[in-house]
C-alpha positions in Angstrom: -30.3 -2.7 -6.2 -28.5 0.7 -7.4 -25.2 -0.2 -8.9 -22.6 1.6 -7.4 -19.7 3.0 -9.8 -16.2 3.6 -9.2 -14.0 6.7 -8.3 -10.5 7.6 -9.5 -9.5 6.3 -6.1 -11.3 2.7 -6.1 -10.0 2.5 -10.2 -6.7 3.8 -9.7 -6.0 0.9 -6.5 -7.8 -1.9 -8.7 -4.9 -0.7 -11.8 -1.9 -0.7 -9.3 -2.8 -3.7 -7.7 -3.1 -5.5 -11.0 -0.2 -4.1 -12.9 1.9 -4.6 -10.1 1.2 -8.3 -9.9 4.0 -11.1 -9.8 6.0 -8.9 -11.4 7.5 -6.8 -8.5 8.6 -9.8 -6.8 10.0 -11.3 -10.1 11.5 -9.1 -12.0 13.9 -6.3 -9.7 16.2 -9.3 -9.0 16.3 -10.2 -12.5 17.3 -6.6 -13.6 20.2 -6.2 -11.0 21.5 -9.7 -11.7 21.4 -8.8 -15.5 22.6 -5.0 -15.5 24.1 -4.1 -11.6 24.7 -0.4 -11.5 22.3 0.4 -14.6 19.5 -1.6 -13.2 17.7 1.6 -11.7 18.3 3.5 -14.9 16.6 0.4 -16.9 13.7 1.1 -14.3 13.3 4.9 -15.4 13.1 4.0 -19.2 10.4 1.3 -18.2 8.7 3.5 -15.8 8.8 6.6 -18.4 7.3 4.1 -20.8 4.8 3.1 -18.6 3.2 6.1 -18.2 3.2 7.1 -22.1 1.4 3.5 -22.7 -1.1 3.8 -19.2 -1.7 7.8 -21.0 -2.3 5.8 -24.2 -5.3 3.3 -23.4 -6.5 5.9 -20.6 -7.2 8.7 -23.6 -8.6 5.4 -25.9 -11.2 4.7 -22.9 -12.3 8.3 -22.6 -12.8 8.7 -26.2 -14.4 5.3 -26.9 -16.4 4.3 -23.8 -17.8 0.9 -23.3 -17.4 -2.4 -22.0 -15.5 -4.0 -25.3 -12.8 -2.0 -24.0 -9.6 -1.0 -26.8 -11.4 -2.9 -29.9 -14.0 -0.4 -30.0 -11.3 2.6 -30.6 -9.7 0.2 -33.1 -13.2 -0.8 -34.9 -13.6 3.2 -35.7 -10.1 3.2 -36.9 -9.1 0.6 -39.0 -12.4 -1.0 -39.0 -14.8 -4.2 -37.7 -12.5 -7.1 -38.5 -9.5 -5.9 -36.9 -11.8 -4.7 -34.2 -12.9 -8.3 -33.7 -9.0 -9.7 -34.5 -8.6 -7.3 -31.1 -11.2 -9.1 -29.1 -10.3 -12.5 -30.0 -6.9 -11.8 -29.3 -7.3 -10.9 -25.8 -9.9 -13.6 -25.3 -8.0 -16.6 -26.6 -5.1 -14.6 -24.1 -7.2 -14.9 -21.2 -8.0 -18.2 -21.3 -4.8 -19.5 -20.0 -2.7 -16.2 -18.8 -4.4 -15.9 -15.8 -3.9 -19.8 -14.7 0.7 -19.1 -14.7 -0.7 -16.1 -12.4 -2.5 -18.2 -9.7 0.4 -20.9 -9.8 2.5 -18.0 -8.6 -0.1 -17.8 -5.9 0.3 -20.9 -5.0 3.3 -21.7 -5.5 4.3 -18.9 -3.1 2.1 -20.5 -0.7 3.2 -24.4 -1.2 7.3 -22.7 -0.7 5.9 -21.7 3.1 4.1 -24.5 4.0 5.7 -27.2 2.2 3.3 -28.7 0.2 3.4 -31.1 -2.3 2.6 -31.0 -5.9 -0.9 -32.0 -6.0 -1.7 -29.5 -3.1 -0.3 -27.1 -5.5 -2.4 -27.2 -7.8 -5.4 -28.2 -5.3 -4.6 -24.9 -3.7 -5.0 -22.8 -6.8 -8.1 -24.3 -7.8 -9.7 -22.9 -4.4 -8.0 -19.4 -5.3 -10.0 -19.6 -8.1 -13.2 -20.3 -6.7 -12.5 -17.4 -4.0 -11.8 -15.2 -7.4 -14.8 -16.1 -8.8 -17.1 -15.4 -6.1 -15.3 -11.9 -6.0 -15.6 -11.2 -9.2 -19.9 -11.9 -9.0 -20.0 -9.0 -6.7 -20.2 -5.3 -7.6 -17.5 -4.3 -9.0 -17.2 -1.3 -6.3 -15.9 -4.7 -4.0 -13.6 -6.0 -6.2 -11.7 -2.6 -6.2 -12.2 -2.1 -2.6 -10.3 -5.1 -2.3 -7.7 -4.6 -4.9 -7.1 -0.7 -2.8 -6.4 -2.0 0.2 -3.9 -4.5 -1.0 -2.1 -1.9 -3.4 -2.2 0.6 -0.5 -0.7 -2.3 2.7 1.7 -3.8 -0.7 2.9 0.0 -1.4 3.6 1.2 2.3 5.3 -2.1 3.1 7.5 -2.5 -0.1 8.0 1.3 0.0 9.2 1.1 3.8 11.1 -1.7 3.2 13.3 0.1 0.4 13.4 3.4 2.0 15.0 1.0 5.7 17.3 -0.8 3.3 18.7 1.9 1.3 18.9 3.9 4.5 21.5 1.1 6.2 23.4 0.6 2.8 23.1 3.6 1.2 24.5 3.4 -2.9 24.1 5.8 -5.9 21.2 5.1 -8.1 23.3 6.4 -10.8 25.8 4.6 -12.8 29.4 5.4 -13.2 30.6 3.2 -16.2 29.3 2.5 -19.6 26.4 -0.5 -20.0 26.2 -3.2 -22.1 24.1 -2.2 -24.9 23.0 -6.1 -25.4 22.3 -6.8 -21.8 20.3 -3.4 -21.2 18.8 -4.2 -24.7 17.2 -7.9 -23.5 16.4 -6.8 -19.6 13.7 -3.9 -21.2 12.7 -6.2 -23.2 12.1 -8.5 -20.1 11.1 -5.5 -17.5 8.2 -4.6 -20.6 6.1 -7.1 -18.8 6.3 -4.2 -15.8 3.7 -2.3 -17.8 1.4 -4.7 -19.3 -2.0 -4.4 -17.7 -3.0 -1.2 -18.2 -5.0 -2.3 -21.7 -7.7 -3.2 -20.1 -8.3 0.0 -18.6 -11.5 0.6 -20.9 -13.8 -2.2 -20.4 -14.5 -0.7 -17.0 -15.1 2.8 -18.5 -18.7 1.9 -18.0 -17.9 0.8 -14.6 -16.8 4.7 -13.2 -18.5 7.5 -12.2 -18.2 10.6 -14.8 -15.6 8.5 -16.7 -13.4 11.9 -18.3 -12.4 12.8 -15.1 -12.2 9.3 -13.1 -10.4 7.2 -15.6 -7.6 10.1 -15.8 -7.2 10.4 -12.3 -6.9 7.1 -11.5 -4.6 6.6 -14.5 -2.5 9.2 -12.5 -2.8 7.6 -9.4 -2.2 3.7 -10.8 1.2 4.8 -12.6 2.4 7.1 -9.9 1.7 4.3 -7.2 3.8 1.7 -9.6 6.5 3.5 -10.8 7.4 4.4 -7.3 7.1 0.9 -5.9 9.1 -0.4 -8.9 11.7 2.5 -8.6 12.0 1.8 -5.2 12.1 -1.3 -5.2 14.9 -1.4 -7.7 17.0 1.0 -5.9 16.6 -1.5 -2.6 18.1 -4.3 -4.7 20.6 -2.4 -6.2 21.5 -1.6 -2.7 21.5 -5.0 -1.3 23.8 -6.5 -4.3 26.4 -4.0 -3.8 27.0 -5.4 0.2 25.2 -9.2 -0.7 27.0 -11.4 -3.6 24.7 -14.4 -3.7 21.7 -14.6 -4.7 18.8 -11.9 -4.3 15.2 -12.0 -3.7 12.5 -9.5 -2.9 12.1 -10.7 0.6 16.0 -9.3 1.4 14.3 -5.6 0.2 11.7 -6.0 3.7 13.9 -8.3 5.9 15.3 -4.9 7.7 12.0 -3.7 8.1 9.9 -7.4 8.6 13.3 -9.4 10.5 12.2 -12.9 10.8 8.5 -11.8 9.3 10.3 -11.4 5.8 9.5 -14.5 4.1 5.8 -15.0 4.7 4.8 -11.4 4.8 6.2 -11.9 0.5 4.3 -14.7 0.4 1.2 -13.2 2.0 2.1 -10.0 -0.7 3.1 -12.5 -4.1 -1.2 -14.0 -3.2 -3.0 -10.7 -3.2 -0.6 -9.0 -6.2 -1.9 -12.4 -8.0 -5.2 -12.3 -7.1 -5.5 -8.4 -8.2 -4.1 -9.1 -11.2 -6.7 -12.0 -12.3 -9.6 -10.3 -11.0 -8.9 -7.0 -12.8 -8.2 -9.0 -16.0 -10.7 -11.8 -15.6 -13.3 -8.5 -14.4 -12.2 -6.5 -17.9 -12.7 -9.7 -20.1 -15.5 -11.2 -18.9 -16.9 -7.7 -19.7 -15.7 -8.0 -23.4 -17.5 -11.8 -23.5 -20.8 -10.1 -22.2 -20.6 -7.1 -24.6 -19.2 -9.4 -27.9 -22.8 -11.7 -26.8 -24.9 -9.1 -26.7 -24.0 -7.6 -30.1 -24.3 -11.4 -31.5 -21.3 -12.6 -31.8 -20.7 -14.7 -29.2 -24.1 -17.1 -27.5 -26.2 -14.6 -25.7 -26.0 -16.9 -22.3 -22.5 -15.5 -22.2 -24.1 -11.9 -22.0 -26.0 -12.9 -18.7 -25.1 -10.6 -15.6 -26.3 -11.2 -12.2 -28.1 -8.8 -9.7 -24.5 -7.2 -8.9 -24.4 -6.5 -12.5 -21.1 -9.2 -12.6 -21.3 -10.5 -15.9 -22.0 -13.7 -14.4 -21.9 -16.5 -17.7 -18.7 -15.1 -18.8 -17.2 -15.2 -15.3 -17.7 -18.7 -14.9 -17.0 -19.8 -18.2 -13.6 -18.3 -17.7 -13.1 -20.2 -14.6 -14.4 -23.5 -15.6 -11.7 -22.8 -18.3 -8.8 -22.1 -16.1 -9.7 -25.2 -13.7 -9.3 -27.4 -16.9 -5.9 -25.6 -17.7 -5.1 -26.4 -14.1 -6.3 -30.3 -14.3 -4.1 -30.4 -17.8 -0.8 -29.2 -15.7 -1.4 -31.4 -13.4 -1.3 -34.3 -15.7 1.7 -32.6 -17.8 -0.5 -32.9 -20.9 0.7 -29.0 -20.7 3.7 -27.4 -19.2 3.5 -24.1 -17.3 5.9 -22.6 -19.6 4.0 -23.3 -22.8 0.2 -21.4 -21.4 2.7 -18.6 -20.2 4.6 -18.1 -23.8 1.1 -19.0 -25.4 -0.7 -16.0 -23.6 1.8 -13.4 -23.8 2.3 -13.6 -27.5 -1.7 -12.8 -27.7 -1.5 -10.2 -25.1 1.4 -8.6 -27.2 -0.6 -9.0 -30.2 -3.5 -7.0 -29.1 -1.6 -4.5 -27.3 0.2 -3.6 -31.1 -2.9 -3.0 -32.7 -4.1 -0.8 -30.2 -0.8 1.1 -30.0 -1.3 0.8 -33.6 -4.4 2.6 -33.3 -3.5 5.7 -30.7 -1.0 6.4 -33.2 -3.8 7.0 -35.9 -6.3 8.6 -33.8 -3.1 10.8 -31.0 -2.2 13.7 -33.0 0.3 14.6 -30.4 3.7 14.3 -32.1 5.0 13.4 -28.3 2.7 10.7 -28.3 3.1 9.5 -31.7 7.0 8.7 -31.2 6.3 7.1 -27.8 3.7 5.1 -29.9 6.3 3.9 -32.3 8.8 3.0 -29.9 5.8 0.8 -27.8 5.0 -0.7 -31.7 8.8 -1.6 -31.9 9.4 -3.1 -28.4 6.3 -5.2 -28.8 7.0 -6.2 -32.4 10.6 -7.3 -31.0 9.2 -9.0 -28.5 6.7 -11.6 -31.0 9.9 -12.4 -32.9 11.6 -14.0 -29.6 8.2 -16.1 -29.1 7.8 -19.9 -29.8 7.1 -21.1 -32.9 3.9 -22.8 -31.4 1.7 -19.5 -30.1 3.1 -17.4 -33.3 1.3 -20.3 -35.5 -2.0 -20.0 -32.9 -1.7 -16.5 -33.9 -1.9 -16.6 -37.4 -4.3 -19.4 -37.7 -6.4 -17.2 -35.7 -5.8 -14.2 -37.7 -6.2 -16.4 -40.7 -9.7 -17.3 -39.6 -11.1 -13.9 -38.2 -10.1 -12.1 -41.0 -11.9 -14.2 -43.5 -15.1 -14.4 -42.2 -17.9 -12.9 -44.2 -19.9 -12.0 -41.1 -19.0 -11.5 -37.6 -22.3 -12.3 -36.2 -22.6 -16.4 -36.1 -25.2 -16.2 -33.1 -27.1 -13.0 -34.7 -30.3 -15.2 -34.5 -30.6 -15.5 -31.2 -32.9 -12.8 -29.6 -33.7 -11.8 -26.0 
């Protein structure tokens, strides 16, 4: 079977569908609530951002191509172990980010049907098993998939704001001065608006003529999120100004959607989840296979199937994410704790690749963007629990002192 590659179109729906995620129907309610009238400028600095970090990894995939992703373009620059300290930071990330993202889903779903707790997480173990037999098909469907939901997701929400601005029409702009503390801790909160677009490499292999696809669909990724995030925030801002109580994404489409409100975010919360955790479960499991070809990880986990899926890796991951779910469901783990435990790996890798587009960008544009990024996510690890933070350095500790990186060297194909 020929393996069909992707164009800047297919990538740049699979990165806006994914960076989008939960986060468009968390987080615009939490910036108005937090900053009112400088909510919308908040949204510009994280947008702005945004695209400098997209630009960042975008340029890293180009110039190091392959399915490792980021720790290749961090290998060449500050060498193997903290090329490897990359991968396993991302891995370890990965095995129990993605599970807070498909409670989300189905939580969203148990809120409109009324189900009970153990149908919660019932209903997010079948999500996963739908993910998973997505994610063993060519890649081309997975970002098929992912297009059509960031294209419906984008018109609605889009429609939605333009309707409710139109009807209660408000200034973006602020009048008075902000409170430097509040706007200080909302970017650090709205930051998670632009995580996601790390893993752009490890489907560099995955495009078709890779230095002109990957930038394109960079392009069209962050132009299609900024605006539904800009947007979206202006619609909220909107609705506070003639609504005191509390606010939601669902009031932003209620003009539009009338009685349809509710379920169609419910409907839009599912496939932003589900396009988050296959493009990050699809750019990982990639990572697995490549780490197990090169030795360092069992070979089994380097196995792909006849849609080129890495197909080991892909259901280790799952396997992993239904025991996450069966240790919620017991309380042996709380929701909260694999959330805080995930993002402080996720930050962790995304310094040390900022870390090493600063080395490697001579642009001085670039470079100061790059030291702002370094200091956000730096800030960020210091409000972390004290659990993850010692994860972190015990597996710092570990990957930095080993001789060899190649414990499963001996085994051949």
């Amino acid at each position: 079977m020929k393996n069909r590659k992707m164009g800047p179109i297919l990538l740049g729906g699979l990165l806006a569908g994914a960076v989008l995620g939960s986060g468009v129907i968390m987080l615009p309610p939490m910036a108005e609530a937090r900053l009112g009238e400088w909510s919308v400028v908040a949204w510009l600095i994280i947008m702005a951002l945004g695209a400098v970090f997209a630009s960042l990894f975008a340029r890293l995939a180009v110039a190091y191509p392959g399915s490792e992703g980021v720790p290749i373009a961090i290998r060449e620059v500050f060498g193997e172990k903290a090329g490897q300290l990359a991968s396993n930071y991302i891995i370890c990330a990965v095995f129990v980010g993605p599970v807070a993202v498909i409670m989300t889903a189905a939580d969203s779903i148990a809120h409109a049907f009324n189900l009970s707790t153990a149908q919660i997480s019932s209903s997010a173990a079948v999500i996963i098993l739908i993910c998973a037999f997505i994610l063993l098909r060519r890649v081309t469907f997975v970002s098929t998939i992912s297009l059509i939901a960031s294209i419906t997701i984008g018109l609605i929400m889009i429609s939605g704001s333009i309707t409710t601005i139109s009807l209660t029409p408000v200034s973006p702009l602020p009048i008075g001065q902000p409170d430097i503390t509040a706007l200080g801790s909302t970017l650090l909160l709205l930051f998670w608006a632009i995580i996601g677009w790390e893993i752009i490499g490890n489907y560099s292999m995955e495009v078709c003529n890779p230095k002109r696809t990957i930038p394109l669909a960079t392009i069209l990724g962050v132009s299609t999120v900024s605006i539904v995030y800009l947007m979206a925030g202006w619609a909220m801002h909107s609705i506070a100004k003639s609504n005191h109580g509390s606010l939601n994404v669902a009031q932003i489409v209620e003009p539009l959607l009338h009685g349809y409100a509710s379920f169609t975010v419910m409907l839009i919360t599912c496939s932003l989840c589900i396009c988050t955790y296959l493009m990050i479960m699809g750019g990982v499991s990639r990572l697995i296979a490549s780490l197990a070809l090169k030795g360092k990880l069992p070979l089994i986990l380097a196995k792909t199937n006849a849609n080129n899926a890495p197909s080991s890796a892909i259901l280790l991951l799952c396997c992993i994410h239904i025991l996450n779910l069966l240790l919620l469901h017991t309380e042996v783990v709380s929701l909260e704790g694999l959330v805080s435990f995930a993002n402080v790996f996720f930050l962790a890798n995304s310094l040390i690749a900022v870390g090493a587009a600063l080395k490697i960008l001579k642009s001085p544009v670039v470079r100061i963007s790059c030291i702002i990024l370094c200091i956000g996510f730096s800030t960020l690890l210091l409000f972390s629990s004290i659990w993850p933070l010692m994860t972190l350095v015990v597996v710092s500790i570990v990957t930095l002192n080993l001789r060899r990186f190649q414990p499963f060297a001996f085994v051949k194909k």
